[in-house]
N, C-alpha and C positions, 0 to 999 in steps of 0.2 A: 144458607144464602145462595141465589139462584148465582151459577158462573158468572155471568155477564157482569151482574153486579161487584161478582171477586177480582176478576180481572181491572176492572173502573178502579174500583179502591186500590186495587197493588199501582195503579199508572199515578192516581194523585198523591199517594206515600211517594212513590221515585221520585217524581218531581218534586216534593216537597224536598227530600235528602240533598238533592240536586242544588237547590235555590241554599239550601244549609251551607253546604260546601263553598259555593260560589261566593257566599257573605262570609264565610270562614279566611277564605286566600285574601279578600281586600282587607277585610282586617291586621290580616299577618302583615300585607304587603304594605300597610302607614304606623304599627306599631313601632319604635326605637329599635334599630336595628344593632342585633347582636352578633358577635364575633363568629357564631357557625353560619346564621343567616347572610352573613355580608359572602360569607366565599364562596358563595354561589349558588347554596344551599335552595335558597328561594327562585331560582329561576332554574326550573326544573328543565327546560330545553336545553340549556347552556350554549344558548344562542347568544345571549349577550355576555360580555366578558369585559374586565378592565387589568391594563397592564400598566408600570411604569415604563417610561423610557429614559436615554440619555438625556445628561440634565439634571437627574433627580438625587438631591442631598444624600450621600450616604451617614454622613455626622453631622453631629452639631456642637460646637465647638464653644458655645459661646459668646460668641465673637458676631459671627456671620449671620445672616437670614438662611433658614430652612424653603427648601424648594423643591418640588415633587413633579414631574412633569406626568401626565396618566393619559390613556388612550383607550376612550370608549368607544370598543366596534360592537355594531348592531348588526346580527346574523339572522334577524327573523325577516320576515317577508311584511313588516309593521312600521310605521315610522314610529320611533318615540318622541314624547314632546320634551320640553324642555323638563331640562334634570337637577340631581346637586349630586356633588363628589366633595366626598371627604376622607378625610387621613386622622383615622380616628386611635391613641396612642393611652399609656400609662406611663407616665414619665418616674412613677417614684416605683416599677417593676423592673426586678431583675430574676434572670433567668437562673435556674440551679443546677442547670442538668444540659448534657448534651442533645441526650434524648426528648427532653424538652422543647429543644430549638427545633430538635428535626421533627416534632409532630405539630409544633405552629406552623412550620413552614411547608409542611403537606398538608394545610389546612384545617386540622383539629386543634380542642381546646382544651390539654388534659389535665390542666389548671383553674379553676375553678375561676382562680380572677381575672383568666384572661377572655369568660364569658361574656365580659361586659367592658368595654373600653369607652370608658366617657369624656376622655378628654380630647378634645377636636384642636389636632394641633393645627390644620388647614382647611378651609372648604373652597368649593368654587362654583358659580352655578354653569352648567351646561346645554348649551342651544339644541335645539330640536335636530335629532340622525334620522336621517332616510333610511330606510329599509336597506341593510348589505351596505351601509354607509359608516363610518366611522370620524369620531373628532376626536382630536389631541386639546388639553387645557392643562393650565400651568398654576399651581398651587403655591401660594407663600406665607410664611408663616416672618414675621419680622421682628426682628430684635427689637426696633425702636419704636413698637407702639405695639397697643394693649392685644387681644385677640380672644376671641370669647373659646375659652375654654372648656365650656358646658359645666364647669364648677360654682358654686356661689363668689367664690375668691376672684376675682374679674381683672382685677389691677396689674398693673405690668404686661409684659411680654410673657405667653406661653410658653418661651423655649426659657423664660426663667425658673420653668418649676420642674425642670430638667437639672438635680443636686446632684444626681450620683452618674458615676461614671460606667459605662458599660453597655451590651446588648439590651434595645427599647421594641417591643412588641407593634405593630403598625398595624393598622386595619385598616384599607383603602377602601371605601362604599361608595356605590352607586345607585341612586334609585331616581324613578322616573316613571310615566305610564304609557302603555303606548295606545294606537288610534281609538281600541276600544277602549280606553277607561283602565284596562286593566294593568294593577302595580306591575313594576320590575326591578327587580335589584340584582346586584351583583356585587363581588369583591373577592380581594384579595388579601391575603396576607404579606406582612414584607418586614424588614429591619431596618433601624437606624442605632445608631452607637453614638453615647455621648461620651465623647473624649472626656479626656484628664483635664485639659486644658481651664484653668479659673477655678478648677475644687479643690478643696482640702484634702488632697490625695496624697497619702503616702509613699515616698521613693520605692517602689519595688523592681527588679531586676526585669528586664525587655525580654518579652518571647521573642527567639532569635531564630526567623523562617530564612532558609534559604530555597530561593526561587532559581529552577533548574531549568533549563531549556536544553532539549535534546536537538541538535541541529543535524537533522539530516531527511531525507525524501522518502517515500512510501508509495508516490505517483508520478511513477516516470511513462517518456510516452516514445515509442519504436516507429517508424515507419517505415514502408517498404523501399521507399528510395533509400531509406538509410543501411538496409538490409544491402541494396543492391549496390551502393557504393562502394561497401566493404570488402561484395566480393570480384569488384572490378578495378581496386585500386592497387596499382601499380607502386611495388615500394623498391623498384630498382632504382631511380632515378636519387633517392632520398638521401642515401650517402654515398652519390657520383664522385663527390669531390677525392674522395680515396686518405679522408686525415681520418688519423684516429676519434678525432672528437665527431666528424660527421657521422662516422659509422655508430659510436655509442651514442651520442643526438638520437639515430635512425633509428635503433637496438630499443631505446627509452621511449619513445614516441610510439612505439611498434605494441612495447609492453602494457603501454595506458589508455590502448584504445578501448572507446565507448561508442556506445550506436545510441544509447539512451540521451533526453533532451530532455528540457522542461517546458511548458506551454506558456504562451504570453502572460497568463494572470500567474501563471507559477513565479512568474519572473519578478514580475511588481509585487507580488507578498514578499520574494525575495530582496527585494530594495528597500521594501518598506520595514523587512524586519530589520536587516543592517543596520539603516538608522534608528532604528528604534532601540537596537543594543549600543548604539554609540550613545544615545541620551540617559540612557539607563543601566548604568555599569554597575548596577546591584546583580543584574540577570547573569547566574553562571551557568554558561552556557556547554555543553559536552555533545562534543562535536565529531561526526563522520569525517574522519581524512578524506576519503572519496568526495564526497558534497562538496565539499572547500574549493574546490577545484572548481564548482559553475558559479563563485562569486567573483564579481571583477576586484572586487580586494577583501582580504584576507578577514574576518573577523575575529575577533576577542575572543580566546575561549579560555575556561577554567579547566578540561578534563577532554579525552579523546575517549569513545567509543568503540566499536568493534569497526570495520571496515563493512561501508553500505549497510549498517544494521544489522547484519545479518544475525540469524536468529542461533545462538550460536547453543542455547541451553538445551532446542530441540536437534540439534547435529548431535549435542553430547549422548543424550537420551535414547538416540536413534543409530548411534555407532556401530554396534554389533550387530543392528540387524538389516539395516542398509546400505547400498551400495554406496558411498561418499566418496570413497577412493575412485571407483571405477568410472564416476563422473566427472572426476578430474576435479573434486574440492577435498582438498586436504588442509592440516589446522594452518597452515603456514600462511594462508588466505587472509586468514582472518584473526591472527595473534597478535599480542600487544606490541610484539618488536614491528611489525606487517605498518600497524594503526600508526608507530610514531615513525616510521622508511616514509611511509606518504605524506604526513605532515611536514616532515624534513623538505621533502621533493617541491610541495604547496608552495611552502614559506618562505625555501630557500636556507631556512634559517638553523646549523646544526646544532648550535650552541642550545638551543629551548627545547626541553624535554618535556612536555607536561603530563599529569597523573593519566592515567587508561582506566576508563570503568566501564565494564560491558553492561548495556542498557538492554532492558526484556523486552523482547517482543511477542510473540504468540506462545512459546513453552513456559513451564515457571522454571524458578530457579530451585529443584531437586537437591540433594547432596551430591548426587554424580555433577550434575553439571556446575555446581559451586567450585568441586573439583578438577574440574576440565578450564574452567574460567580462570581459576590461579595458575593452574601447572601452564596456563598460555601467556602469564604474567599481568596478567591484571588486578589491580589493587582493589578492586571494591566491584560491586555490582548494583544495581537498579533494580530492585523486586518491586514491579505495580503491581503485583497481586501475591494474595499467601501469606504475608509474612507482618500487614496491619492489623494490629490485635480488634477484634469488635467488640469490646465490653465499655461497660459504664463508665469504668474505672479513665483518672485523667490521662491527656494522650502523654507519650515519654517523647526523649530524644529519636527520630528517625535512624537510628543506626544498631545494627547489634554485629556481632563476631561472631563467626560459627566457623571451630577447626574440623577442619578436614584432611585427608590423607596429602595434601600438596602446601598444609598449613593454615593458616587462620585467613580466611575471607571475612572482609568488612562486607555486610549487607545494607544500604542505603534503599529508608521506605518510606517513598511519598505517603504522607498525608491524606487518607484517603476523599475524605469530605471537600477541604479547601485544594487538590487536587483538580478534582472534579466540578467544581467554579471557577479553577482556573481553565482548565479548559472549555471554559463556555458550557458546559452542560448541568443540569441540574442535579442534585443529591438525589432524587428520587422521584421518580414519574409520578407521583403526587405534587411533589413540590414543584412540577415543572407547570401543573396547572394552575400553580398559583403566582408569586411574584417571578421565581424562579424560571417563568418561560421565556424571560426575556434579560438580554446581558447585562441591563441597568438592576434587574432585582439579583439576578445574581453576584453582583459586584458589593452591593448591601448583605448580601448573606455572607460573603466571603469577610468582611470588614468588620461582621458583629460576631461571625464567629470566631475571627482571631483574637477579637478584646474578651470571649466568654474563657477561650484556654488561656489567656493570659492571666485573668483571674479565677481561673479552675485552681490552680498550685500558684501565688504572685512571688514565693519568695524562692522559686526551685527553677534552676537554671536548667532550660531546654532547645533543645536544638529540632525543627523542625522541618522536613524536605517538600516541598509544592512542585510537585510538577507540572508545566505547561503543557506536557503531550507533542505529540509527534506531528501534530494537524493543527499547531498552534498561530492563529492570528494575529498580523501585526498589529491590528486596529485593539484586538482585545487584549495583549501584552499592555501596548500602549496606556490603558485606559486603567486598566489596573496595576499597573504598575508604578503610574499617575497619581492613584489614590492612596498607596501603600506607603508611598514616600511619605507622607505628613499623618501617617499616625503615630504617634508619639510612644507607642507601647508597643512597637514592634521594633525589632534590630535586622536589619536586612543584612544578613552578614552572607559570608565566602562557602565556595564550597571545600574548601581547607579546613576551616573553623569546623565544618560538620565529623568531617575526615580523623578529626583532634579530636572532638567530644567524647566523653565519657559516653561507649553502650548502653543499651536502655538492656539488654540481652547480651549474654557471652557464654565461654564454655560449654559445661554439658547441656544448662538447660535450651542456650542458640543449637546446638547439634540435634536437640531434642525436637527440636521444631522444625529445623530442616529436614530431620529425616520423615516428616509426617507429611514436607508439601508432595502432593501427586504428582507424578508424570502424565505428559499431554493426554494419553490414554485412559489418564483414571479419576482426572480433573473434574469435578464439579462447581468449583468456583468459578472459576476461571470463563468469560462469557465469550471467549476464542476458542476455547479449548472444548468444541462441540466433535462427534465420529464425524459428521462432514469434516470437518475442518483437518484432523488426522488421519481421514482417505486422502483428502485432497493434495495435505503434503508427503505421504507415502506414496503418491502415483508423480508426485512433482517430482520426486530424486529420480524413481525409474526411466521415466522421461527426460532429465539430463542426463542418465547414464548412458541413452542408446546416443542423442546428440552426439555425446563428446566421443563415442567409440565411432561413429560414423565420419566425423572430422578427424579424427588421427586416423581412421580409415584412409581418407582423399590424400591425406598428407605422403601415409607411408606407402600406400601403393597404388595413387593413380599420379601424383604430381611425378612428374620424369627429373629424373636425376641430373647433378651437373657433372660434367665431366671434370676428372681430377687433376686437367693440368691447364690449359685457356680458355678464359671467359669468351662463348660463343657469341657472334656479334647478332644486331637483331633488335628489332623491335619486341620481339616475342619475349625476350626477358624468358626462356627456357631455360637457359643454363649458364654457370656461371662461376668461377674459380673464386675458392675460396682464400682471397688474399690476407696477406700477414697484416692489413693496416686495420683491423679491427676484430671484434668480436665473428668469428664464424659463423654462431646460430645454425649450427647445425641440425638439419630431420633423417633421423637416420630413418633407410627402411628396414625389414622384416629382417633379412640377414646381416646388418649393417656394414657394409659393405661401401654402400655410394650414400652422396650426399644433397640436398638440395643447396642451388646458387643460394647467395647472400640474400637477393631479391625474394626470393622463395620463401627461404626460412622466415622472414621479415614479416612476409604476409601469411605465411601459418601461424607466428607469433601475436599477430595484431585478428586473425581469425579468434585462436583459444584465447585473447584476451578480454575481445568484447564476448566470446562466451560467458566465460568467469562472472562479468561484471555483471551480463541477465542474470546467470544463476546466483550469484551472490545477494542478489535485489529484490529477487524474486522469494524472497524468506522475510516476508512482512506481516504484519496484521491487515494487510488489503488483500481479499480474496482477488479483486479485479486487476490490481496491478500486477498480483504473482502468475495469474494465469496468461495476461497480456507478454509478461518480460519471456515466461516458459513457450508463448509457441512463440516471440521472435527468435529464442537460441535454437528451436528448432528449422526453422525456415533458412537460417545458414546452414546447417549441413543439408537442408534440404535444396539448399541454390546452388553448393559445390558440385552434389552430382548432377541436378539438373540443367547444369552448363556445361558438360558433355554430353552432347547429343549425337545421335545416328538418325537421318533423312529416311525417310519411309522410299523404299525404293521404286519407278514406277514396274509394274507387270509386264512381264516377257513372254513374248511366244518362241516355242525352241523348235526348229526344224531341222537338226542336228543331234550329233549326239553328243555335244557339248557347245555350253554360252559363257558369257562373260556376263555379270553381272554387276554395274557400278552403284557402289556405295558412294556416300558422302559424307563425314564422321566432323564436328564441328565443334570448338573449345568458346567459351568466351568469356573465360577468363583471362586474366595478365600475366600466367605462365604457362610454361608448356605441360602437358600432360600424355601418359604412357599409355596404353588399352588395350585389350585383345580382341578381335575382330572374331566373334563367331556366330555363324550359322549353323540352323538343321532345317528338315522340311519333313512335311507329317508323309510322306512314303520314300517306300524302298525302293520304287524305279525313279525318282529324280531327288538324287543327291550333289549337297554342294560342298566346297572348302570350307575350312572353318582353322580355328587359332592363330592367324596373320595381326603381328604388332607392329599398333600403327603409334608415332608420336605424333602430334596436333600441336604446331606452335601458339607461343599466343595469341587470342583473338583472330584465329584460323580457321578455313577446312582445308581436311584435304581430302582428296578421293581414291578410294578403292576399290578393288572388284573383285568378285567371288566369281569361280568356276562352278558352274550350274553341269553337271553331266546328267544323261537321259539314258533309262535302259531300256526305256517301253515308252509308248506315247500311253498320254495322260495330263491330270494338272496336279500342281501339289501348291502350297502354301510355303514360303521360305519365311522364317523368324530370323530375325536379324537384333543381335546384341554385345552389349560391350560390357566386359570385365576387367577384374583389376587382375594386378600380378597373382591376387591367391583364390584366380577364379571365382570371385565376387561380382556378381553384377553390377554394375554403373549407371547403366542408361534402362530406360524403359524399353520393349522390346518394339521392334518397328516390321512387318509384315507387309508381303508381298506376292502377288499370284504367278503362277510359273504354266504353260499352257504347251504342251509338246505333241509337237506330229513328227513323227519319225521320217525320216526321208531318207533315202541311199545318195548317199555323194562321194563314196573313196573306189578302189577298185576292185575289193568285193563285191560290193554294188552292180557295176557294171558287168560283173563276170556272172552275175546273177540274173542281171538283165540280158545279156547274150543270149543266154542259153535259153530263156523264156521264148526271144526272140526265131531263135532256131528252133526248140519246136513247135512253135508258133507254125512256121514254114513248114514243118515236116508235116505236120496235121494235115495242113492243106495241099500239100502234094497227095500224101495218102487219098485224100479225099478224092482226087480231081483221075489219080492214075490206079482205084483200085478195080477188079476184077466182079461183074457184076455177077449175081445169081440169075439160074436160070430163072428160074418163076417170079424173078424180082420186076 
């Protein structure tokens, strides 16, 4: 066959394949749409998509009408025309398997009958989407009249062939065409749960979830005027009045300072959740002492946490081999007596002790640190990860007991699944593409899957922990907790009741488990516990450790002492006798010897205390917060010395064989501070003074001068800097040019100049009176 001809026949086979194909997709895309095809399967761009939203029925009760709210957006650059949406179900399927739910709800079918869902518990038709345009339609299914159910059986209401109680499969489809002719479908997967309510259901015992809200902050926010307040506040005036109580007021105030703040939406999630635990006193709440303090009133709580979260299993973990002591966080911070001192201070209230359970944040909970957590007195702990069994098998009570060398630690383990919907997010980045990407389907998976463990084991009493998360919204609290209340098969009980519960795990075999969770280093679960994330807070301690040695640096050897008999008068707030009418707050220095005024100590105290509170805070699962809070701690000790300064001095010319040279040495802080004035200059013929201590009242300069001597003319360079008592630097070094022409002005000089001058004269005598040559 000549080419030409071969080439011809390979172009009319393509296109014939081509025109196959193309009649093959329109067929697919108007045959009965099946449960893989609806989830998107057929719209290979996954440009169009359908979601529920608020609104939409999580149960069906019986009673009420079914209603589905759904939201078709179109992503292609096509208009589609008008459409239908439907909510396609099996009312007489029930789910067997955990595992089962979780592969409908990431979109697969691994049940054979969940291939084909032919009863249409809702349709709707849908008006034509513009290209990148999207519409919402609202689906009802009604108790009081018939609804074609795609069955032969026609008669009645669809939500009456809804017998049995439990997790209901849903299939939400969309199909449509768009400008070209050509089909479109799409859908999703989602749940509905038919309550108990009107069946012939036998009494069986409540799965008993208790919903925990951990109350405390993660994103705090620093600014630099807050920085600079701190270190311009004045706390002499504080307890002027000279009573005992003003001074421990002053003492107390002094100890609970914070620079950290929360931002206006921080504030209204803060209002909004308040009242959201006022309407819903199921939520046991375990609560940061610290936090308590930015509500304008106190909230309800079941249990106290560690103080500012702080991460206290990666402190245990990390004991021996970094610096914690030497940055000034030792366990007294953040111990269970620490957590209920603050609460007392909050409340006001001494008599209310309530339970302490330290809640995990980025470490897991190890054996060492189970151990570190009780010997700090804490009755129970929070494992979100590690310690949720993944097998088939049904879930047990959230609790188990694991002894360790400081005694038996209760371990309390959210839930991993309904955890995970309760905090808004989906079980699996599968499922998130399907109902699960939006808080209305996730609210339906939370709901079908606590009726499926309910009826996993119906007759075996279990205690269940949910936890809300640390970033939990009041609108999603709200919503869900909204719909928890009226299911009948759930006991919303205490976190007491859990506390009580019989272990699901104890003894050797809980020790056996603990001793197998990893530490941060060797975590693979754990989706915090990455080497960044273990550099990151390995270089976090080192960098509070120099902070805090840099600030008891200023404290012990640049603030100037008081003197130890009368308060000096002054605005400068320098110094200051430490009277018998209250706490002293004493900073001793190096030798300890002298002392700082009251005023002093007050503001060293209220310095290392909003230290404490970044670095305490700073131990979060927010990479961005922890790095924000670590350089405001370090910008304090970076403002202590940066507010002693020395003035660049101007350049001098020396015509002498010595100058004076005025310095300018300047404080601006609110107490007085100590220094030692030294210079050098980079040669050997112009040397100046150096080691003169100066003190700087507050918010002062004062001036002083260096002796510039000259032994040869020349220029040199004078560096000019300030140290502390243990010859430490202070200030940044300030430089200045030095320019010497030597000149005679004493009476060496003169005796020097005489004598030039006389033979000067003699010369010219000689000349004028000598004896000439004859042949000259």
């Amino acid at each position: 066959m000549p080419i030409g001809a071969s080439r011809r026949l390979h172009a009319i086979i393509d296109v014939c394949l081509a025109m196959m194909i193309a009649f093959a997709m329109v067929f697919v895309g108007v045959t009965p749409t099946y449960a893989a095809d609806a989830a998107g399967k057929s719209d290979t761009t996954g440009k169009v998509s359908v979601s529920i939203e608020s609104g939409t029925s999580t149960v069906i009760n019986g009673t009420d009408d079914y209603t589905a709210v759904v939201t078709i957006s179109n992503g292609t650059n096509s208009m589609l025309a008008s459409g239908e949406v439907k909510v396609l179900t099996n009312p007489k399927y029930s789910f067997s398997s955990s595992s089962l739910m979780q592969s409908w709800a990431d979109g697969s079918t691994a049940d054979a009958r969940l291939r084909r869902l032919n009863t249409t518990l809702a349709s709707a038709t849908v008006d034509s989407i513009e290209a990148g345009g999207s519409r919402t339609v609202t689906l009802t299914a009604s108790k009081s009249s018939g609804n074609d159910s795609g069955n032969d059986n026609n008669s009645g209401s669809v939500l009456d062939q809804f017998t049995s109680w439990g997790a209901k499969p849903l299939n939400i489809t969309y199909s449509s065409q768009n400008s070209t002719g050509d089909a479109v479908s799409a859908g999703i997967h989602s749940f509905v749960t038919r309550t108990q309510d009107g069946l012939n259901v036998g009494a069986t015992p409540q799965l008993n979830l208790t919903m925990a809200l951990p109350l405390t902050e993660s994103e705090w926010q620093v600014s630099t005027n807050d920085v600079q307040n701190l270190l311009t506040h004045d706390q002499s005036a504080t307890g002027a009045s000279g009573t005992n109580d003003a001074n421990a007021n002053a003492e107390a105030v002094a100890k609970s300072t914070t620079i950290t703040s929360l931002t206006d939406r921080q504030r209204r999630n803060q209002s909004a959740l308040a009242a959201t635990l006022r309407r819903h006193t199921a939520i046991q709440t375990v609560a940061d002492p610290s936090y308590l303090t930015s509500f304008s009133g106190t909230p309800q709580i079941a249990a106290l946490m560690q103080p500012r979260g702080f991460d206290l299993a990666f402190q245990s973990q990390t004991a021996s081999t970094l610096p914690w002591k030497e940055a000034g966080l030792t366990d007294d911070l953040w111990n269970a007596g620490t957590a209920i001192d603050l609460y007392h201070d909050v409340t006001g209230d001494e008599k209310t002790t309530p339970a302490t359970i330290a809640w995990q944040s980025t470490a897991s909970w190890t054996m060492s640190a189970l151990t570190a957590a009780k010997s700090q007195g804490y009755t129970a702990v929070v494992a979100e990860t590690d310690y949720d069994a993944d097998s088939p098998t049904a879930v047990r009570t959230s609790k188990m007991v694991v002894p360790t060398d400081a005694g038996d630690m209760t371990v309390l383990t959210p839930q991993r699944d309904l955890s995970s919907l309760a905090q808004d997010s989906a079980t699996s980045s599968d499922a998130a593409l399907q109902a699960e990407g939006t808080t209305a389907g996730r609210m339906a998976r939370f709901v079908a899957q606590s009726a499926f463990y309910q009826m996993e084991r119906p007759y075996e009493t279990r205690n269940l922990l949910v936890s809300f998360g640390t970033g939990a919204s009041a609108n999603t609290i709200e919503a869900l907790m909204t719909q928890l209340e009226s299911c009948s098969w759930l006991n919303l009980g205490s976190l007491d009741d859990l506390m009580q519960a019989q272990p699901s795990v104890s003894g050797s075999d809980a020790a056996a488990h603990a001793n197998e969770v990893p530490t941060i280093e060797e975590s693979a679960d754990n989706p915090n516990a990455t080497t960044a994330t273990v550099e990151r807070l390995n270089t976090q301690v080192l960098s509070l450790r120099d902070t805090y040695a840099e600030i008891s640096r200023f404290a012990n050897t640049v603030l100037a002492k008081a003197p130890t008999s009368t308060e000096a008068s002054g605005a400068s707030g320098a110094s200051g006798n430490s009277n018998n009418n209250g706490s002293t707050g004493t900073e001793e220095d190096s030798d300890g010897t002298d002392q700082l005024s009251e005023g002093a100590s007050r503001w060293v105290t209220s310095l290392r205390a909003a230290y404490t509170d970044l670095a305490l805070k700073s131990f979060t699962d927010s990479t961005i917060n922890d790095q924000r809070l670590v350089k405001a701690a370090g910008r304090i000790a970076d403002g202590l010395f940066s507010g002693v300064t020395v003035a660049k001095p101007d350049s001098i010319n020396i015509v002498s064989q010595s100058a004076s040279m005025p310095v300018t040495v300047g404080n601006s802080h609110p107490y007085a501070v100590r220094v030692r004035l030294m210079a050098s200059t980079d040669s050997d013929q112009i040397v100046s003074s150096s080691g003169q201590e100066l003190t700087i009242p507050a918010n002062s300069e004062v001036q002083s001068t260096l002796t510039i001597r000259v032994l040869n003319s020349g220029t040199a360079t004078v560096r000019i800097q300030l140290q502390d008592a243990n010859g430490q630097p202070v200030s940044d070094t300030a430089e200045a040019k030095i320019t010497s022409v030597l000149q005679i002005n004493d009476w060496s000089g003169y005796a020097i100049l005489a004598l030039a001058v006389l033979l000067g004269l003699l010369g010219l005598w000689r000349q004028f009176h000598r004896v000439k040559d004859p042949d000259e």
